[in-house]
C-alpha positions in Angstrom: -2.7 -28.7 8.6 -2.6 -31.8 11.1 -1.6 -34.5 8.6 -3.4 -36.9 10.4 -6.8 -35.5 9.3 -5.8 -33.9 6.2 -9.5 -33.2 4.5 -11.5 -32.1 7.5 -11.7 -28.6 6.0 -12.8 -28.6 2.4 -10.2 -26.2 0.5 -11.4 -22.7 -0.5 -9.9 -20.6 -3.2 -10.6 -16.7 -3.7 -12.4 -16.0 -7.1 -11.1 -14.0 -9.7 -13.8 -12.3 -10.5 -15.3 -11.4 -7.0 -12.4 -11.9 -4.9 -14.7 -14.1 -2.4 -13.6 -17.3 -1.3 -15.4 -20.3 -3.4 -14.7 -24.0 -3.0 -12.1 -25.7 -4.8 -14.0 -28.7 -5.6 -16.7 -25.8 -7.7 -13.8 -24.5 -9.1 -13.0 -27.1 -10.7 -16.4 -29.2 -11.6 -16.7 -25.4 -13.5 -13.4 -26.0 -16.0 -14.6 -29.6 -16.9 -17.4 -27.8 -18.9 -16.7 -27.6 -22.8 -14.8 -24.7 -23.8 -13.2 -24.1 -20.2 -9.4 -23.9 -19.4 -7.8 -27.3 -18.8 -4.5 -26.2 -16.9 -5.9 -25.0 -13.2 -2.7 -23.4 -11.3 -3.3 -23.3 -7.8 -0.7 -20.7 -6.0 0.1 -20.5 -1.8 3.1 -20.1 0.5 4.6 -23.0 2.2 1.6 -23.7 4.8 -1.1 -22.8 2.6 -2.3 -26.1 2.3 -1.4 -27.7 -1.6 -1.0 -30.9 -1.2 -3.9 -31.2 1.5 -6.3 -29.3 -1.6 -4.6 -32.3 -4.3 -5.6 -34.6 -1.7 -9.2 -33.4 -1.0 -9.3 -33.1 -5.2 -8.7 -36.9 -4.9 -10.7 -38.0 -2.7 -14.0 -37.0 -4.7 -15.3 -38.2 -7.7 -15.8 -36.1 -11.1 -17.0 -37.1 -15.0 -13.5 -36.4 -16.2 -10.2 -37.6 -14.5 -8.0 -35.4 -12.9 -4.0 -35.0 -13.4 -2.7 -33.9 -9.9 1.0 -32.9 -9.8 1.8 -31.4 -6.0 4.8 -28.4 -6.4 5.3 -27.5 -10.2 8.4 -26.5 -10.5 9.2 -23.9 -13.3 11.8 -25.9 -15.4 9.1 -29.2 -15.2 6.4 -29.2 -18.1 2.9 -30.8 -17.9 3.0 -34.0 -20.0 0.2 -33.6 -22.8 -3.4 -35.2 -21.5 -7.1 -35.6 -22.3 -7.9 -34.6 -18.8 -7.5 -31.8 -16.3 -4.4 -30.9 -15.3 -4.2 -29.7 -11.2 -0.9 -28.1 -10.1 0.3 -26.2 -7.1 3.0 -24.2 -7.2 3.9 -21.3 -4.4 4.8 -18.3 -7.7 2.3 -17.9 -10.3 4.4 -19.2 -13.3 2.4 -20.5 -16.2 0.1 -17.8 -18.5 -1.5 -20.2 -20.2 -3.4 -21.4 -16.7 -6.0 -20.0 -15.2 -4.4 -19.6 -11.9 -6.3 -19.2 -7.9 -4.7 -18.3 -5.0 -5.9 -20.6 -2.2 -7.7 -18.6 0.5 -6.6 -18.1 4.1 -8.5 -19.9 6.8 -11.3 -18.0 8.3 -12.4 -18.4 12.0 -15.6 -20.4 10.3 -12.8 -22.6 9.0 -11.4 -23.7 12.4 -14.8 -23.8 13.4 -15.1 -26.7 11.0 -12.3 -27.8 12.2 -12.8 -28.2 15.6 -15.7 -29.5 15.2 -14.6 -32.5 13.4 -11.8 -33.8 15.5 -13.2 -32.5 19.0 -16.6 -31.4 19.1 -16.9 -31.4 22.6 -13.8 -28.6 22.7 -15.0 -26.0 20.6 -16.6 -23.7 21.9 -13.7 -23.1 24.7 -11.0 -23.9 22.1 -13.2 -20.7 19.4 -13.5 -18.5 22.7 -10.3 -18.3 23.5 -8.9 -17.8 20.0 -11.4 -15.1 19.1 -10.4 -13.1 22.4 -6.7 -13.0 21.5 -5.9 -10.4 19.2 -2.9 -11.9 17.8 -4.4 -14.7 16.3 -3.9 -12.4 12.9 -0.2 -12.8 13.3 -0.9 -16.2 12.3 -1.7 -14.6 9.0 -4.7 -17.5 8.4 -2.6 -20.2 7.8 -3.9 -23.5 7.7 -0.7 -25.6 9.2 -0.1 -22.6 12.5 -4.2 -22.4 13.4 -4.2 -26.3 13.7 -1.6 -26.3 16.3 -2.7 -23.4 18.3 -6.3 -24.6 18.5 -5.0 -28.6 18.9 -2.8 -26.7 22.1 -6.5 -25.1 23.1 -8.3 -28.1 22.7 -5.9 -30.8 24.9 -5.0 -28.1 27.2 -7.8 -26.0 29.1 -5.0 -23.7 30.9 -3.6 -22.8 27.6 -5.4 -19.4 27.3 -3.1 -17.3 24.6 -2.1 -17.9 21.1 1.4 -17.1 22.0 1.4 -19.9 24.7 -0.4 -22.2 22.2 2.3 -22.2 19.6 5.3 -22.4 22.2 3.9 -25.5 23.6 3.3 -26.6 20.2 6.7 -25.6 19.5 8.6 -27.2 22.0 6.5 -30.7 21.5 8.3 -30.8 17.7 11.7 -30.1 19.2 12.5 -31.6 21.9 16.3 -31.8 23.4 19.0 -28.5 24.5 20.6 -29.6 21.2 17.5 -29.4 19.0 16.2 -25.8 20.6 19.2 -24.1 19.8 19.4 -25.0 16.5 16.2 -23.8 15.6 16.7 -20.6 17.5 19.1 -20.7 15.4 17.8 -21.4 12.7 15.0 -18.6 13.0 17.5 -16.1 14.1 19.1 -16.9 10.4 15.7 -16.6 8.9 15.4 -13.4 10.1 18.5 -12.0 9.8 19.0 -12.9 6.2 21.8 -15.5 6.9 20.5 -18.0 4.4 24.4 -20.0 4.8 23.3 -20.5 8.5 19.7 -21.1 7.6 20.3 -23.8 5.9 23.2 -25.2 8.2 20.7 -25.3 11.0 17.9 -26.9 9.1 19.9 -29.9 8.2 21.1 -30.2 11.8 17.6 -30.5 13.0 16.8 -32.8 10.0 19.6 -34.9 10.5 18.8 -34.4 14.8 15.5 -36.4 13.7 13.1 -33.4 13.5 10.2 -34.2 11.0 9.2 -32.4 7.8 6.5 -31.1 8.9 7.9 -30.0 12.6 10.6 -28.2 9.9 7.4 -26.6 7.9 6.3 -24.8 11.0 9.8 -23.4 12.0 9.1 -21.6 8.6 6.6 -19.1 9.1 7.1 -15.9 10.1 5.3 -15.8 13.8 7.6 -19.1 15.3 10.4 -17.8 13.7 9.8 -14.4 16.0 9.0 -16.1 19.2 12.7 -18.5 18.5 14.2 -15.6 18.0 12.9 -13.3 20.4 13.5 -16.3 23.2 17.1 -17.1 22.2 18.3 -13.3 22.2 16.3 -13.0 26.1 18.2 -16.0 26.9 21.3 -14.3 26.5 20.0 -11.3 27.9 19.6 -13.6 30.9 22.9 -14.2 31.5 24.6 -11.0 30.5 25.7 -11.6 27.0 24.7 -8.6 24.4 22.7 -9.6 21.3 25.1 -11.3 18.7 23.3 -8.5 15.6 22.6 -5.5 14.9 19.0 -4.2 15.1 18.5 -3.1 11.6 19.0 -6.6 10.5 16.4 -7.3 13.4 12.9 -6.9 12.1 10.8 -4.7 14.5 8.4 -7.4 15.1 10.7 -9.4 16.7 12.2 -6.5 19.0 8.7 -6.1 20.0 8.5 -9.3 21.3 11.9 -9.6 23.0 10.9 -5.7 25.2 7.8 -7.7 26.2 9.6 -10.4 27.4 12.3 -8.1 29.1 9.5 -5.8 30.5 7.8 -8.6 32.4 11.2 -9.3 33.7 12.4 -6.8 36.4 16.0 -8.7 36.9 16.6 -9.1 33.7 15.3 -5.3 32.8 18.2 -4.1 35.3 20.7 -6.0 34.0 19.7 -4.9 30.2 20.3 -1.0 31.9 23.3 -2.1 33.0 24.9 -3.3 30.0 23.6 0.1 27.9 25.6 2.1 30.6 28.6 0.2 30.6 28.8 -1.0 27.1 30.4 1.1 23.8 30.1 -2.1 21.1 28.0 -2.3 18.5 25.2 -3.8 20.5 23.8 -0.6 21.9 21.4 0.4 19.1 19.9 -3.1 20.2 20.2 -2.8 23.6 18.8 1.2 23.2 15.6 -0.3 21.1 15.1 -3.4 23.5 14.9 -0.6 26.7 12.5 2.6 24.6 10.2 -0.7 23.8 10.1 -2.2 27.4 10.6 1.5 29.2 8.8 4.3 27.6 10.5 6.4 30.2 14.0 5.3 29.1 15.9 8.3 27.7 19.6 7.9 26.3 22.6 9.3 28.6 23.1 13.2 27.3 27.0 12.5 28.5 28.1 10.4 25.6 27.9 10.5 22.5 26.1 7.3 21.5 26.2 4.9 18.4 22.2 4.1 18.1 22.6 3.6 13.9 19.8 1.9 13.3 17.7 1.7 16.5 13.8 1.4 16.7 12.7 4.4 18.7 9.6 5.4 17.4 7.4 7.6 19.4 10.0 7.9 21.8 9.6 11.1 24.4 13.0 13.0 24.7 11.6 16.4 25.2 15.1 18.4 26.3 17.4 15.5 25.7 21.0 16.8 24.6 21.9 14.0 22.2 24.4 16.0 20.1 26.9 14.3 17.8 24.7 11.1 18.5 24.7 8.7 15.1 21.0 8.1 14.6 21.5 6.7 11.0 18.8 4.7 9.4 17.5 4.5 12.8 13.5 5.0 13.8 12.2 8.1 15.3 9.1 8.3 14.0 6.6 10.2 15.4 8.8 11.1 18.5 8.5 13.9 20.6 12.2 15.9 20.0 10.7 19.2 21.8 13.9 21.0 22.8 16.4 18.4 22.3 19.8 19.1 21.4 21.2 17.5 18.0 23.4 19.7 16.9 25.9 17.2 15.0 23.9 14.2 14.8 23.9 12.0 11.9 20.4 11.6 10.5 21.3 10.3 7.4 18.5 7.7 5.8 16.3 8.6 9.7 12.6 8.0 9.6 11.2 11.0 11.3 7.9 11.1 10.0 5.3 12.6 12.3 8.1 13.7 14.7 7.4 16.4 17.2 11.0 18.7 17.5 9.6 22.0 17.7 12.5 24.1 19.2 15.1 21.4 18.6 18.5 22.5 17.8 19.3 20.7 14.8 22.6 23.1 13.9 24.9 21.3 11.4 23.2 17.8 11.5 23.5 15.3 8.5 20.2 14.1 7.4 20.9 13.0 3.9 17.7 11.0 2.4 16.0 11.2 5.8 12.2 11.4 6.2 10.4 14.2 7.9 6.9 13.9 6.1 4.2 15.5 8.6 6.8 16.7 11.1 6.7 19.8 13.2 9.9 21.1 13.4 8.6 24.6 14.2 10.7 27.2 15.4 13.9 24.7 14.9 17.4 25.9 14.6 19.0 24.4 11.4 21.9 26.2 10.2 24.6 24.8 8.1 22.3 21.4 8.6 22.8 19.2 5.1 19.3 17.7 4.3 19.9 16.3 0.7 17.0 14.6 -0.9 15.1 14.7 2.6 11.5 14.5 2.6 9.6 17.0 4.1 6.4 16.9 2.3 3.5 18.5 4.7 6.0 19.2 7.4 5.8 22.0 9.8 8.9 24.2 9.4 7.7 27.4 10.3 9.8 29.8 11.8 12.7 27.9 11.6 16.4 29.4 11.3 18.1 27.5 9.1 21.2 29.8 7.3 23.5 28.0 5.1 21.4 24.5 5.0 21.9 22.1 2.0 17.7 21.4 0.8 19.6 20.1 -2.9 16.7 17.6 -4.1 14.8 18.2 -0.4 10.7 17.4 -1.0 9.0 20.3 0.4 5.5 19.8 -1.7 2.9 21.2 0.6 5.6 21.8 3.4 5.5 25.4 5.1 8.2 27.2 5.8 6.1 30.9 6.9 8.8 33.4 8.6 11.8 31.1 8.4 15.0 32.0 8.0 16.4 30.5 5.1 19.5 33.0 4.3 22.2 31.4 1.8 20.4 27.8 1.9 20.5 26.1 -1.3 16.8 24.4 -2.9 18.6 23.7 -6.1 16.4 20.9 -7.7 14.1 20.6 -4.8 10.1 20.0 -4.9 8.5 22.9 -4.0 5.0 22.4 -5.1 2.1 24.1 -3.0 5.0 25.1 -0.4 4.4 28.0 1.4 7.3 31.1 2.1 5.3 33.6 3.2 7.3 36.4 5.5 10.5 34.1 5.2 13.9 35.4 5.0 15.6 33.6 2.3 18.5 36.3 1.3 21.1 35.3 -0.8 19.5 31.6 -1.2 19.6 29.7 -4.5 16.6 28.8 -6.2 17.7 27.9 -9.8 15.6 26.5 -11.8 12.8 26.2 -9.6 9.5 26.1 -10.6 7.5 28.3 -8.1 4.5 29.3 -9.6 2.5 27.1 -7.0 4.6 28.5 -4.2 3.3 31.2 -1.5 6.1 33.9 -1.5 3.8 37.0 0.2 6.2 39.4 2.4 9.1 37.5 1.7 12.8 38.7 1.6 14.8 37.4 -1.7 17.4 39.7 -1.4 20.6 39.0 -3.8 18.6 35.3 -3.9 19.8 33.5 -7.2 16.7 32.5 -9.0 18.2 32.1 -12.9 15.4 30.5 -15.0 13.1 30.1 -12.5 9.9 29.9 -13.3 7.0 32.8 -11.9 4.7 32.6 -14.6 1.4 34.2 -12.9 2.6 33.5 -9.5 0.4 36.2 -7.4 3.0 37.7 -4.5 2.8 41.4 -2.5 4.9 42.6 -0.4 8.0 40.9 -2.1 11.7 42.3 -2.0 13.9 40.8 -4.8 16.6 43.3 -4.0 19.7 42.9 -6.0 18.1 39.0 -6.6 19.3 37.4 -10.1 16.1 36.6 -12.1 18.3 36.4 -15.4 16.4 34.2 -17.9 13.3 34.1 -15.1 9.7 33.3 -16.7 7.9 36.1 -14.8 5.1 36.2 -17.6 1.4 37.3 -16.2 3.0 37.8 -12.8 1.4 39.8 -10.3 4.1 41.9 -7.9 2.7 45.2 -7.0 5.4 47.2 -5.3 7.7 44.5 -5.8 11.4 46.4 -4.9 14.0 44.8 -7.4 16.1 47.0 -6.9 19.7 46.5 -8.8 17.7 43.2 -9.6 19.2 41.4 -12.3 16.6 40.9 -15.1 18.6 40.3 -18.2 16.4 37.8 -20.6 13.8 37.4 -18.3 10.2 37.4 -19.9 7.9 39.9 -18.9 4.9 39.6 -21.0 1.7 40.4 -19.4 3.1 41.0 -15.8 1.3 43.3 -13.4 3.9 45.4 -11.5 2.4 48.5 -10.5 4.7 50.7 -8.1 7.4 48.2 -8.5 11.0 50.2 -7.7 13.3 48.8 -10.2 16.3 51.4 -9.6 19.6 50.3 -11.2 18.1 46.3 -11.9 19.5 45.4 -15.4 16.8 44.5 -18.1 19.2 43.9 -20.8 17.5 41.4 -23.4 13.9 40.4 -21.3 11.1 41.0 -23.4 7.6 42.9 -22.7 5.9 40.7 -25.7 5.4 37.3 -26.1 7.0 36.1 -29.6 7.7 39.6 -30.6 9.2 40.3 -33.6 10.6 43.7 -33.0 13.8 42.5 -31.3 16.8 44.5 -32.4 14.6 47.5 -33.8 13.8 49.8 -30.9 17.1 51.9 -32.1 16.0 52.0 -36.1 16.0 55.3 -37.7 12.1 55.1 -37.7 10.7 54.0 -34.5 8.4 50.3 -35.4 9.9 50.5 -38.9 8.6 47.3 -40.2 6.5 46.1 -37.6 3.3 47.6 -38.2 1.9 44.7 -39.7 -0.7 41.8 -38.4 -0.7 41.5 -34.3 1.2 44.8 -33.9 -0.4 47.1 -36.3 -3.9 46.1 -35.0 -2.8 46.7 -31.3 -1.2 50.3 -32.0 -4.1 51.2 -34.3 -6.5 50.1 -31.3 -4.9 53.2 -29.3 -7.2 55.4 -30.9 -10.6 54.0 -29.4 -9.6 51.6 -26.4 -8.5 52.3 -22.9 -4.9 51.7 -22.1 -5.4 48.8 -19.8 -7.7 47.1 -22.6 -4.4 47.2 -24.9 -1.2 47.2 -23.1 1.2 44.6 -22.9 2.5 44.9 -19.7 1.7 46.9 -16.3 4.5 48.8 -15.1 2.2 52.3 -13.6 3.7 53.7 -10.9 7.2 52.0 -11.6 10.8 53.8 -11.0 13.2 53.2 -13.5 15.7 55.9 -12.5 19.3 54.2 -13.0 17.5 51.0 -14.6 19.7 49.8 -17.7 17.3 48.9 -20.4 19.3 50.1 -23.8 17.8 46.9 -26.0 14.3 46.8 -24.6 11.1 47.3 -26.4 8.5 48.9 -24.1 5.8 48.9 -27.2 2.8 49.1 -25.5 4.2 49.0 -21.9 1.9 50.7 -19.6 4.4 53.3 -17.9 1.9 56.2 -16.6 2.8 58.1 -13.3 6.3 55.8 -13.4 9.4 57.7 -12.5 12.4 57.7 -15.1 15.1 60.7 -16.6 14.8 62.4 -19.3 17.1 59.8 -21.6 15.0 57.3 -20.6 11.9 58.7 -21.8 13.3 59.3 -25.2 13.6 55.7 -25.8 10.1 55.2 -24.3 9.0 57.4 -26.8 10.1 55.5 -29.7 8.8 52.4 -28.4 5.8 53.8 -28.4 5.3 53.1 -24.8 2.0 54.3 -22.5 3.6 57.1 -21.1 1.1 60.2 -19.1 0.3 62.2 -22.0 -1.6 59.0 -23.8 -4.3 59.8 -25.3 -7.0 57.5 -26.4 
């Protein structure tokens, strides 16, 4: 706030309770009452206006005295008193205060404020505020909506915050040598050079530049427009930005693309250094021209270094950018249809909401990169390494995509209906509520996995590796698990009717409960998997008497219940139908195992026999 009228707006601060701003002065005429907390912390950003609130506290008059200490720090203590104790401090530090945050300024605020130093001036000053929408990027703070609306008030033709605080600016620092340094200064800022920072804020101190011209080169919104002017500057005159745009907030390249855009020399000359250039200034230069040309496209000729550049919602429909470096870079939702990356580096990308369907993706690197909501339908993948990507709810239908690295990929809610996935590895990947339905994934890993949320109907898992995956009641038809390792697999309750598992490996799988009808398990290998949940017949299928010792408790009531019940009231698993010719099963107990009409030789039979499986000639 204008330090000249300091307590023109009385101080608000936002409740606890209700979250509603509340005067400070209530506030505290509310802790002098017996039994209320004597330590008030009041918390704000540089700006905020502290010491303006200790100063309003001041001015007024209260039944107890007040201790007001302006910027607690955290080593200081509060020296013991009989009184209240006021502090501001800009990080809640202190548990035993009750602390308030002090509440941004409202437009009834400058209202106030407008009308006490220039009463005459509001109502043009408050119209011309309210009609520009960026006066949120002055975030409500006290010290930046004093100098735009002082600029509105003493200046008619002002008519745009931006204008406001440039003018405002420029009346603070005044001089060639003062500007640059806090262009400077704010480039620093930005850029996270602190060394620099601070170089440049001594200059200006030393250059004469007042504290409080220095508190206002603080805040975020002049800190973009220095910046934004000094890199245009250069622009100007032909020299490329001095950074890198991933150390450039986007904010700020928006600003400098709306300077370049309302510059038609200086948009041309921009071009002209993209074309010619191959420094590490084109991912700037690339995100200054998508920002200010919506119709700018890369050149498909070279291979570019963009690593890092903002390009969301750019449209390269058919652009060839293969072998391109697009690391950490911005794509979001872009339109990709039928572009060419084949090669590109996509590590750490944001491609959320991107539209690629029909890009050629082939052996691209997207390590960590994030697809979430994308449509990449009908996309060509193969050999493409997407490690740890996230593809939660994206569109990957139809895609071919043989060989590709999905280790520790997030594909929750993601489809992937009639893709071809042959020999791709999901090892450790999320594949909640995903949905596989008619896609090829033969000879793909899937170890481990936990699928029973996942949509497999009519797809193709042949010689697919999926060792202690978990199936437990999934519901799938039309599956072929053809020569697929499903060795230690939790397949209980399973529904698979006419599943073919053919030479399958089943060894230690469980199999309690499932629902296989018609399933063709010709040559697969059940060695070990079990038909009964905690049985206790292992190891006694090839005793001299057949259930010797077992026909006690849960199994002696079950066999017993053959006389009166139906088969499927009491069997343990449903294999009807199924063909067992050339199936190796030696250890397996099929007590119980509902085999009728199943096809199987005559050694076979014999040891369903003395399982005492449901075989045709059951009779209730």
């Amino acid at each position: 706030m204008n330090d000249a009228h300091p307590n023109l707006v009385r101080p608000r601060v936002v409740s606890q309770e209700t979250h509603e701003a509340i005067l400070l002065e209530d506030i505290i005429a509310s802790h002098m009452a017996p039994g209320a907390c004597k330590v008030v912390e009041l918390v704000g950003p540089a700006g905020s206006g502290k010491s303006t609130a200790l100063k309003h506290l001041a001015s007024l008059s209260f039944p107890m005295g007040l201790q007001l200490i302006d910027d607690l720090g955290r080593a200081e203590t509060l020296a013991p008193s009989d009184t209240l104790s006021v502090y501001t401090t800009r990080v809640r530090f202190n548990q035993g205060a009750t602390s308030y945050r002090l509440a941004s300024w409202t437009l009834d605020d400058v209202i106030e404020y407008v009308l006490a130093t220039a009463p005459r001036k509001c109502s043009s000053a408050i119209a011309r505020l309210s009609a520009d929408p960026d006066r949120v990027l002055l975030e409500g703070i006290p010290a930046l909506l004093c100098l735009v609306v002082d600029q509105f008030v003493t200046n008619e033709r002002v008519g745009d915050v931006r204008t406001a605080l440039r003018a405002a600016i420029a009346q603070r620092v005044r001089g060639a040598r003062q500007i640059e340094d806090a262009e400077c200064f704010a480039v620093a800022q930005l850029t996270g050079d602190s060394d620099l920072a601070d170089q440049k804020r001594q200059s200006l101190s030393k250059s004469g530049v007042d504290r409080a011209s220095l508190r206002v080169l603080q805040y975020r919104f002049p800190q973009t427009l220095l910046c934004a002017d000094y890199v245009a500057a250069r622009l100007r005159r032909g020299q490329p930005p001095t950074f890198p745009p991933r150390r450039l907030p986007r904010d700020v390249l928006q600003e400098l693309a709306s300077i370049v855009a309302s510059d038609l020399r200086t948009l041309r000359r921009v071009r002209r250094m993209y074309a010619r250039s191959q420094s590490q200034y084109l991912p700037t230069l690339a995100s200054i021209l998508h920002l200010a040309d919506r119709e700018w496209r890369p050149d498909s000729r070279r291979r570019t270094h963009l690593a890092g550049a903002h390009v969301a919602e750019a449209d390269w429909r058919g652009v060839d950018l293969s072998g391109i470096d697009l690391r950490e870079s911005d794509l979001s939702r872009a339109v990709l249809l039928d572009a060419t990356l084949n090669g590109a580096n996509l590590d750490r990308a944001i491609l959320h909401g991107v539209i690629g369907s029909g890009a050629r993706m082939n052996q691209v690197t997207a390590r960590i990169v994030d697809l979430q909501g994308s449509d990449l339908s009908r996309a060509e993948m193969s050999n493409a390494t997407l490690t740890r990507a996230n593809c939660a709810g994206a569109d990957l239908s139809h895609v071919i995509a043989k060989l590709a690295n999905f280790r520790r990929a997030n594909f929750c809610g993601a489809s992937l209906r009639a893709a071809c996935l042959e020999a791709s590895d999901f090892r450790f990947a999320t594949l909640r509520d995903a949905d596989f339905c008619e896609a090829i994934l033969k000879c793909a890993n899937l170890s481990d996995q936990d699928l029973r949320s996942v949509a497999m109907t009519g797809a193709t898992l042949e010689q697919a590796i999926l060792r202690k995956s978990d199936l437990e009641f999934v519901a799938w038809e039309r599956v072929t698990l053809t020569k697929a390792d499903l060795t230690g697999a939790y397949l209980t309750g399973s529904q698979l009717p006419g599943v073919d598992l053919r030479h399958a490996k089943l060894q230690g799988a469980g199999l309690a409960d499932i629902e296989w009808p018609d399933a063709d398990l010709r040559g697969a290998n059940l060695r070990g998997c079990a038909f009964h949940m905690g049985s206790s017949r292992s190891g006694l299928v090839d005793s001299a008497y057949p259930s010797h010792g077992t026909r006690t408790g849960f199994y002696t009531n079950d066999y017993e219940d053959r006389s009166f019940k139906s088969p499927e009231e009491i069997r343990k698993a449903n294999l009807c139908g199924a063909d067992f010719r050339g199936a190796i099963f030696e250890d397996v107990d099929f007590y119980l195992v509902d085999l009728r009409g199943a096809k199987y030789d005559t050694h076979q039979r014999k040891h369903f026999e003395r399982c005492d499986a449901i075989l045709e000639n059951f009779v209730p």
